[in-house]
N, C-alpha and C positions, 0 to 999 in steps of 0.2 A: 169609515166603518170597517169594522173587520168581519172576517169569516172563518167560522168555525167548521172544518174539514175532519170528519171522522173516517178515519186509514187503518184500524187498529184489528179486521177481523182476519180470519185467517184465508176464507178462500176456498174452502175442501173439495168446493164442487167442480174444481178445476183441476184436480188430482196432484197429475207429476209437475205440472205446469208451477205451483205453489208450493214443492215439498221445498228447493231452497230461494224461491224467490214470492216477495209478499205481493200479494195479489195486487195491490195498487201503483207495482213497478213493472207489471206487464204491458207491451208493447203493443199501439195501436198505430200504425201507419208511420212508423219514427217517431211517437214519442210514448211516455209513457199515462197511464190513465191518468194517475194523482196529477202530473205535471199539465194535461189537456185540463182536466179541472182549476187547477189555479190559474194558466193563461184565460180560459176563457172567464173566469173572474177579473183578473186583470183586466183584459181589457175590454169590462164593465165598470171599470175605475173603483175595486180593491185593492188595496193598496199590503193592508196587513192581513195576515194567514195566523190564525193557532192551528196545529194538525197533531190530532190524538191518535200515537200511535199504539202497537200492540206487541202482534206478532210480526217477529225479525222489523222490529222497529227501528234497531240502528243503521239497516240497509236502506229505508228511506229516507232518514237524517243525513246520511252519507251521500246520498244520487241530489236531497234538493238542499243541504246547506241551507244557511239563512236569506234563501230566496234572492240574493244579491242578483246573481246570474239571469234573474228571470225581471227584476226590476219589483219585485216587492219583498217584506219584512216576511219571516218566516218563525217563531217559534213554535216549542214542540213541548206536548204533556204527555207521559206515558200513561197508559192504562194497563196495570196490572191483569185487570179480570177480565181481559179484552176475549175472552173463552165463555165470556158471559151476555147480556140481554145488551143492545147500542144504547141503552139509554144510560148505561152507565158512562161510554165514554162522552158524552151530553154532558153528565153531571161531573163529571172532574173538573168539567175549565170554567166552574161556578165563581172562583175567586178570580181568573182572568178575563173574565167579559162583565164587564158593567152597564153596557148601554145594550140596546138593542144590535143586534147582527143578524150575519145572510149563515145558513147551518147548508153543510152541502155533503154527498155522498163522495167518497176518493173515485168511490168504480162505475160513479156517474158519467156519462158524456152530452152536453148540451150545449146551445145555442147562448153568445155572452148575451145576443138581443133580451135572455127570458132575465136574468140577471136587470136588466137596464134597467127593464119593466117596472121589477117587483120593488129597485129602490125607490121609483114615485111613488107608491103607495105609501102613506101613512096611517101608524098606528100607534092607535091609545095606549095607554100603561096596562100590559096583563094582558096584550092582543098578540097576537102573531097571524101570520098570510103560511099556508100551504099552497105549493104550486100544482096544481093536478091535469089530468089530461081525459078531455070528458071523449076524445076519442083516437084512441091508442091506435099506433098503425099496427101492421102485420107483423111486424118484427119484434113488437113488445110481447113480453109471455104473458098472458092474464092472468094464467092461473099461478104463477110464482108471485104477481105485484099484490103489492095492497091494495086494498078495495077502501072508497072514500066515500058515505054517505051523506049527501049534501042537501041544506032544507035552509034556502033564500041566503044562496051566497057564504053559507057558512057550515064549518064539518057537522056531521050530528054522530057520526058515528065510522072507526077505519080499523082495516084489521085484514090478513090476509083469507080470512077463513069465510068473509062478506059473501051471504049469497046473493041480498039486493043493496046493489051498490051506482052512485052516476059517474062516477070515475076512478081514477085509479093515480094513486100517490107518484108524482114524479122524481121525489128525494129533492126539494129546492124547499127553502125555506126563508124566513123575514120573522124573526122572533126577538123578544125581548126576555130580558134574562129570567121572567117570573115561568120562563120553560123549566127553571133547574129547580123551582119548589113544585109544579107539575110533577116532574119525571122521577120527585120524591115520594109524592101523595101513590102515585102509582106505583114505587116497588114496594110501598106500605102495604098494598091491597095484593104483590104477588107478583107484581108486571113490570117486570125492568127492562121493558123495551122501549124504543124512542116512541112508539104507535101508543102506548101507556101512559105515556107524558102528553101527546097531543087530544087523546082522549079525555083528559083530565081535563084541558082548555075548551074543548068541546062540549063539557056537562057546564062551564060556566061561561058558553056562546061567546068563546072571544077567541073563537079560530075561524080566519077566514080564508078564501080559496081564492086562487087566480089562476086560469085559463092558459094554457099553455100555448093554446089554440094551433099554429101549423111550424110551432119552429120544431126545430130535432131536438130529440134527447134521448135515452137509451139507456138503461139499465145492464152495467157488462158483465152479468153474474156468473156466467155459465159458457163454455167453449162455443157452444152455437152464438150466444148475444155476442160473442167479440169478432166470429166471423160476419154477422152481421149488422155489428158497429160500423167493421172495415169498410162493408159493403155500399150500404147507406150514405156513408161520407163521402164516399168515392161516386155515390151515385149524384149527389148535391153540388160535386165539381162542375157541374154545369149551368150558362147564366141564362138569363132572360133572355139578354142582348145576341147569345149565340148565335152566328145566321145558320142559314141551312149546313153549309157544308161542314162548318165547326161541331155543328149538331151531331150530325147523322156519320162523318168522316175522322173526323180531328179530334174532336172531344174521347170517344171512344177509344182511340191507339193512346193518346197524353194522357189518358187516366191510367190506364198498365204502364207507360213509362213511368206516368210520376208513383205510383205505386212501388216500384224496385227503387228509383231515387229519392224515395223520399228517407231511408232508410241510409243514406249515406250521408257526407257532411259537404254534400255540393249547395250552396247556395240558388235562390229564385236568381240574382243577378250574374251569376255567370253563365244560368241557363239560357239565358236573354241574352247575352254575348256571346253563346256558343249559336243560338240561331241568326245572329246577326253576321258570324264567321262563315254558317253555310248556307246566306243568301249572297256575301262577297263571291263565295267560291261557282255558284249558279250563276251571277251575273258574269263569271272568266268562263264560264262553261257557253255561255249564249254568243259571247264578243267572239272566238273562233269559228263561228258562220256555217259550220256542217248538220246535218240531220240527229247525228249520233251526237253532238254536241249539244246540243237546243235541245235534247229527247233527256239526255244525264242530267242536264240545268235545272230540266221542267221538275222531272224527279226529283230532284236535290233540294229544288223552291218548296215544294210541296211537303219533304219533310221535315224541310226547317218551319213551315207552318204552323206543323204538328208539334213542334220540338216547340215552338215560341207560348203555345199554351200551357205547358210545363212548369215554366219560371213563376203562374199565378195559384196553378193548382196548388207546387208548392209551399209559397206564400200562405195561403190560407193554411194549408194541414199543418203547417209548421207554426203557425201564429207570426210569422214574419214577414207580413204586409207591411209595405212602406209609401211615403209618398214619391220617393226618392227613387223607389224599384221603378213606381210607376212609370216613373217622367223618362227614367231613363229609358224601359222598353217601347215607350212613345214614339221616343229619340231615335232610338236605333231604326226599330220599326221605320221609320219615313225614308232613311239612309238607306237602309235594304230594299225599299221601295224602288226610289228614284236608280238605286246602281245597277238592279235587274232590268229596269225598263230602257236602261241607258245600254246595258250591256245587248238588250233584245235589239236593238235599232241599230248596234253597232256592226252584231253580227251577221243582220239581214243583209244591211248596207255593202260591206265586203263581199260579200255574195250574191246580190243582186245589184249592183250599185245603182239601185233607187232609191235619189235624194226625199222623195213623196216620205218614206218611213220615219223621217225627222219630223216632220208634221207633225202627224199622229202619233209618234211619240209624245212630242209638247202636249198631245190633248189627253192622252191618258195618263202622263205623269201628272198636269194641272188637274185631271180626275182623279185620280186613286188621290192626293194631298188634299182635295177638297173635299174627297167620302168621308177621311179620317176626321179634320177638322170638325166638319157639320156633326160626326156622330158624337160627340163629346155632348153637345145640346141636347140631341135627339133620344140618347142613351142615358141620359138623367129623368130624360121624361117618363122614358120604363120602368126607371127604378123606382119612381116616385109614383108608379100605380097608375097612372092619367090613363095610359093603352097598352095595349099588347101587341106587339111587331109580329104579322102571318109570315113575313119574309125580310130579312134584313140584309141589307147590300154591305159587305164590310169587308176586311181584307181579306178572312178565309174564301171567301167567292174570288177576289181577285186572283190571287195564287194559283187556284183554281183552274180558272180560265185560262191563264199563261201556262200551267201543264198543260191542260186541254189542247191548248195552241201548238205547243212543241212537241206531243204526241201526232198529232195528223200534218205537225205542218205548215201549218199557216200561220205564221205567225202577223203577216201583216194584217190577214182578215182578225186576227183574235184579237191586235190592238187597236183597230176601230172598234170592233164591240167594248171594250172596255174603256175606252174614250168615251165613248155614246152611254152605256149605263152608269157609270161613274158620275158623269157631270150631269144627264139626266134624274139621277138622285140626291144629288146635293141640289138641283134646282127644286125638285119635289119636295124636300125636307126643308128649305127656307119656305117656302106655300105653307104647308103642314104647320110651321111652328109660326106664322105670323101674327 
């Protein structure tokens, strides 16, 4: 199925920001709006892109080429009268789209999930699906969106100027091509807007609506929508599975890191190899056995923890999640594990020469290796909605504790606590999941 992407207006309300660059090549968190648009079609399994463009159109053909780079097909239609109503750039690619397609906005930002959705829905010949959102969060402007009147699941009436309306147009669409004899019927009557063309399917009950219900999506019209695109997606960097300390600690510094990073051309997997670099360097900070050594370590563990939540944030904003990333920050992850705990017992040892710290070492490395394991079960079961974790024991707690530890000191008491919680929750989590 393909997707038609209309890129062709000019932008004014974003002033200087658009005198030389087109509004749909502004920059949202390292990439640009049109480009987040096509990824998150992508990968909803889009394959092919037509994009109508307008004004300074050849700076977009220029930035996305024929979508090679991004892994899908990209052709381009200009619209001359791109200074006129969007229903016209609708109506240009009349001869290029024969079947039914997905219509989507450039300076839209949304969830691929609503995308996945709207291609299960089938529809009859002469029908189309509007995505709408029967409740807009705070970030959306009311009074600039279109208003959607809706009577059993289907539009009855949309328009910006709605004074009773149950929702409000998301710019997502599932139409079949009888939109471009639509969006004619209505410049016949005056109205060369794309709302004119869906109006028109609307007097003949074969527009129907689907529920946006709690994914994102955002309208980037305006200099406030785009700081509050930023904001929002930067606020969603955060997961279910988070435990406390990731939450309230970690998550919140990795979101301003990966913010400035994201913005450069560092990779999610070097991110992941530069946190795995400064847990080596924490685990030679704990093996020399002093206060001031074990206190720089604790320090240094604690913001490689922060730094390791980076590698995923980026991943998402960038659309460059991998299975590959995954396995490997797994990977790393366990190694950084074991060589801190190895370096903790090393260090004690030399300076207390208490063989007992070998022990408890063995019990909290078989813990922290077993916390991780189990949560791979534990943390599918989140995702898939079954429960909601009050408290999740996972490696930002560990980390944690091991600063905690080499702040005050004690490092032998802090690895018996993490021996004892560790393996006490992975015995809890096999109970739990039996």
């Amino acid at each position: 199925m393909k997707a038609l992407i209309i890129a062709a207006g000019e932008g004014s309300r974003f002033g200087e920001l658009t005198r030389s660059t087109p509004k749909p090549l502004l920059q949202v968190l390292g990439l640009t709006l049109i480009e987040r648009c096509i990824l998150s079609a992508r990968d909803a399994g889009i394959e092919e892109f037509v994009v109508v463009t307008g004004y300074l159109g050849d700076k977009i053909r220029d930035k996305l080429g024929d979508g090679r780079r991004y892994g899908v097909k990209i052709n381009y239609i200009e619209n001359k009268e791109w200074d006129k109503g969007n229903g016209l750039s609708v109506l240009i690619a009349k001869q290029n789209i024969k079947e039914r397609f997905i219509l989507l906005m450039s300076d839209h930002i949304f969830d691929s999930e609503i995308i996945r959705r709207l291609l299960k829905i089938r529809i009859e010949k002469g029908e189309g699906v509007l995505v709408v959102d029967y409740n807009p969060k705070s970030y959306v402007d009311i009074a600039d969106a279109t208003k959607v009147k809706i009577s059993d699941g289907k539009v009855v009436d949309i328009g910006k100027n709605l004074s009773d309306f149950d929702a409000v147009d998301c710019g997502i669409f599932l139409l079949s091509p009888d939109i471009f004899d639509a969006v004619e019927e209505s410049i016949r009557r005056g109205d060369d807007s794309l709302s004119g063309g869906i109006k028109v399917l609307a007097e003949r009950e074969k527009m129907k609506v689907m529920d946006i219900e709690d994914y994102f999506w955002i309208d980037v019209d305006t200099r406030d929508a785009l700081k509050n695109a930023e904001k929002e997606m930067l606020r969603r960097l955060t997961k279910a599975t988070d435990g406390p300390v990731s939450k309230y600690l970690n998550r919140p510094v990795s979101r301003y890191l990966s913010k400035l990073l994201v913005k450069t051309s560092i990779s999610p997997d070097a991110i992941s190899l530069l946190s795995f670099l400064m847990c080596i360097l924490a685990s030679y900070l704990f093996s020399l056995g002093d206060y001031l050594s074990f206190l720089a370590g604790g320090l240094v563990a604690q913001f490689a923890s922060i730094v390791d939540g980076c590698d995923g944030e980026i991943a998402r904003l960038k659309f460059q999640c991998s299975r590959y990333g995954a396995w490997l920050d797994a990977n790393l992850d366990r190694y950084a594990d074991a060589l801190m705990i190895l370096g903790l017992c090393y260090g004690y040892w030399i300076s207390n020469a208490s063989t007992d710290i070998w022990i408890v070492g063995f019990f909290a490395l078989i813990g922290s290796f077993m916390n991780s394991y189990t949560a791979v079960k534990y943390d599918d079961i989140f995702r898939g909605g079954e429960k909601i974790p009050r408290f999740r024991i996972g490696r930002d707690l560990r980390i944690f504790l091991i600063m905690v530890g080499t702040l005050l000191n004690q490092i032998f008491a802090m690895l018996i606590v993490l021996a004892i919680i560790t393996n006490a929750e992975s015995v809890r989590r096999l109970i739990v999941l039996k």
